[in-house]
Phi, psi and omega in degrees: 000150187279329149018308201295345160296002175249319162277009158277145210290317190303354198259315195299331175332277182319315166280357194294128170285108194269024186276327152304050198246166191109199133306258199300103173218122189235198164311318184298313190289300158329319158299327157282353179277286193314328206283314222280330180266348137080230182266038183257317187234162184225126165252137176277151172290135154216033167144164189265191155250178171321309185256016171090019174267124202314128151270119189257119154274158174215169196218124190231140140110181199241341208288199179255346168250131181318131160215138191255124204209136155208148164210156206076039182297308187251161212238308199269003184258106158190042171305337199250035150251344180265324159324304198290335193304286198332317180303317190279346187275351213253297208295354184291288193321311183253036208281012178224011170280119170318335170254341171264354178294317203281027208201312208261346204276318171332305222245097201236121174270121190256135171219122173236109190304312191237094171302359237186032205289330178300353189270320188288339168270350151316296195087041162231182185258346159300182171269182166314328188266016184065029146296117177273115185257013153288031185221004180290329234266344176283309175303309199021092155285321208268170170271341186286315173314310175323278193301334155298285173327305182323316205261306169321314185271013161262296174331320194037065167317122171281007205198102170272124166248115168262102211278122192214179194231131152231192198272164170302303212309341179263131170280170186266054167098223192271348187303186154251056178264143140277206196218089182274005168224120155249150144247145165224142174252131199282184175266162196251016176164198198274325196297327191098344194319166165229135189230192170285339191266321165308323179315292209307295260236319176311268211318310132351235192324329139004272223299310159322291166303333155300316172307317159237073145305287196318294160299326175255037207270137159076032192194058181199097160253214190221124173307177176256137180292347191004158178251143171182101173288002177277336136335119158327308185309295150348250205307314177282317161282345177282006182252010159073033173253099161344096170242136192241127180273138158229129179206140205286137156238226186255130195236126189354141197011056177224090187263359175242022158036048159286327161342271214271008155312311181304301195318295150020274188323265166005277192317320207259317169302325181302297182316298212285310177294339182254001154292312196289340177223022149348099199239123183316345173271101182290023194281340163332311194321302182310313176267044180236334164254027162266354178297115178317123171299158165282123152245185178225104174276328210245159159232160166331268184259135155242159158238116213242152161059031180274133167288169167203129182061238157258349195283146170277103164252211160194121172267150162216136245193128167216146209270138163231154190296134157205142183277118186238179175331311186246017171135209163303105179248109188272128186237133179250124154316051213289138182261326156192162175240097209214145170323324169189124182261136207268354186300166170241146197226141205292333164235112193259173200221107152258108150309340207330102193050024153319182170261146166233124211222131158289147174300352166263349170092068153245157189282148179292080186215193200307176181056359183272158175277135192216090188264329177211149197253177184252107152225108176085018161096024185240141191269144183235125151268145171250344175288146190297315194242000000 
């Protein structure tokens, strides 16, 4: 694949929006986009939200086969909407690169950056009515679900990207890898079939996963397919259109998922080009279940081999997101407290077997906030930020 001159870090540099980083990406952020790409690219109004806030799309390339992309699906997921920016800056920019003239020319891309914007100004992952709408698309109660179904049945896509963020706690099968990539081609029914449209988004994802071994190796996992027609994903392959699910995780201290926005970036190139040079051989299937399913492995912090009292214990601490004054602020949790925790933890603490203690003297037990701990009377910090 022609790919590898695109994925060297100095070319991803160059192309990156650096006006956008972070957690926290709303409609406002959008607004920086648009104003940065002015008349290169157009994005359309195609609907409000539950509180009037605008939904946009914009459509790049000429070609003939359709793809259909939405992220901020979920309001608080929006590593792969800061991805998608890069993408549109790499094809404004790079529009005489032999793989991307060959995708746009292939390809007429439909993208809707934030579906979800009150969740996003939120931070959450539901809407305004507390709807998860990615649990919608049969019912489309929401307005926001509307307007996705809508833009499907007008567009009539040959290709769906349902773009999402997942949580730390998962790895990359049993290892102690996290899982900084995920995929799914969701399932067309209960049964689980594999059909030809399943076949093509397995091969997808394959293809991907091949493309970054080499960078992402043993931290590229695969969801459990369950059927649930009420999911996006679901419902656009049970309509027998090849969708491929993507989801953003955690890549070693990249708690603002500047990582794995590149990998992200990478990944969407990776997809677009093998939509775009499309081959009727599905043999891709065999290696899309050899990609290790995802568990949940992992916590933030363990603190291993700690006294407490008299007791031996290990605390494991999961940080949790609140949108605060100045952004994302991750407050670590204890989640349990137990003689011994079997998780891996993306950052670990050997006490050995000191006493560990909060600094106000309160007890260490679940739900408490634990920004910084005691051992052997020397203050730790545990909080990220």
């Amino acid at each position: 694949m022609q790919l590898k001159e695109l994925f060297q870090e100095d070319f991803y540099s160059a192309i990156k929006m650096q006006e956008v980083t972070g957690r926290y990406v709303t409609n406002k952020d959008l607004e920086k986009v648009k104003s940065y790409f002015g008349d290169k690219i157009d994005f359309q109004e195609i609907g409000r939200s539950v509180k009037g806030k605008s939904v946009y799309m914009t459509r790049v390339g000429k070609g003939k086969i359709k793809v259909l992309a939405w992220s901020q699906m979920h309001g608080n997921e929006a590593t792969t909407t800061k991805a998608v920016f890069d993408l549109l800056n790499t094809f404004i920019n790079e529009s005489g690169n032999k793989v991307i003239s060959s995708i746009l020319d292939s390809c007429s891309i439909f993208i809707i950056p934030i579906l979800n914007p009150d969740g996003a100004e939120a931070y959450t992952r539901i809407n305004a009515n507390s709807v998860d709408l990615n649990r919608d698309l049969q019912q489309l109660s929401q307005p926001e679900s509307r307007i996705l179904m809508q833009q499907y049945q007008a567009i009539k896509p040959e290709f769906c990207l349902n773009l999402h963020d997942q949580r730390t706690i998962f790895s990359a099968g049993s290892r102690p890898e996290p899982a900084t990539l995920s995929f799914l081609t969701p399932s067309k029914d209960p049964e689980r079939s594999i059909d030809d449209s399943r076949r093509q988004s397995m091969c997808l994802i394959a293809g991907m996963a091949e493309d970054l071994q080499n960078e992402l190796q043993g931290r590229i996992g695969r969801y459990d397919d369950a059927f649930n027609i009420n999911c996006a994903g679901d419902t656009f392959q049970n309509l027998n259109i090849p969708t491929v699910l993507f989801e953003a995780g955690h890549f070693p201290e990249d708690y603002e998922r500047e990582e794995t926005r590149k990998y992200v970036f990478k990944a969407l190139l990776s997809c677009l080009y093998q939509i775009a040079h499309l081959q009727p051989d599905t043999s891709g299937e065999e290696s899309y279940f050899d990609i290790p399913e995802n568990q949940k492995l992992f916590n933030d912090v363990i603190i291993r081999n700690a006294r407490i009292g008299n007791e031996n214990s290990e605390i494991s601490i999961q940080f949790r997101e609140v949108l605060g004054e100045k952004g994302i602020e991750f407050l670590p949790m204890v989640e349990k407290r137990e003689k011994r925790i079997s998780n891996y933890g993306h950052r670990e603490i050997d006490a050995k077997g000191l006493e560990v203690s909060l600094p106000d003297g309160s007890e260490i037990s679940e739900n408490v906030v634990v920004n910084k701990i005691v051992i052997n009377n020397r203050e730790l910090e545990v909080k990220y930020r």
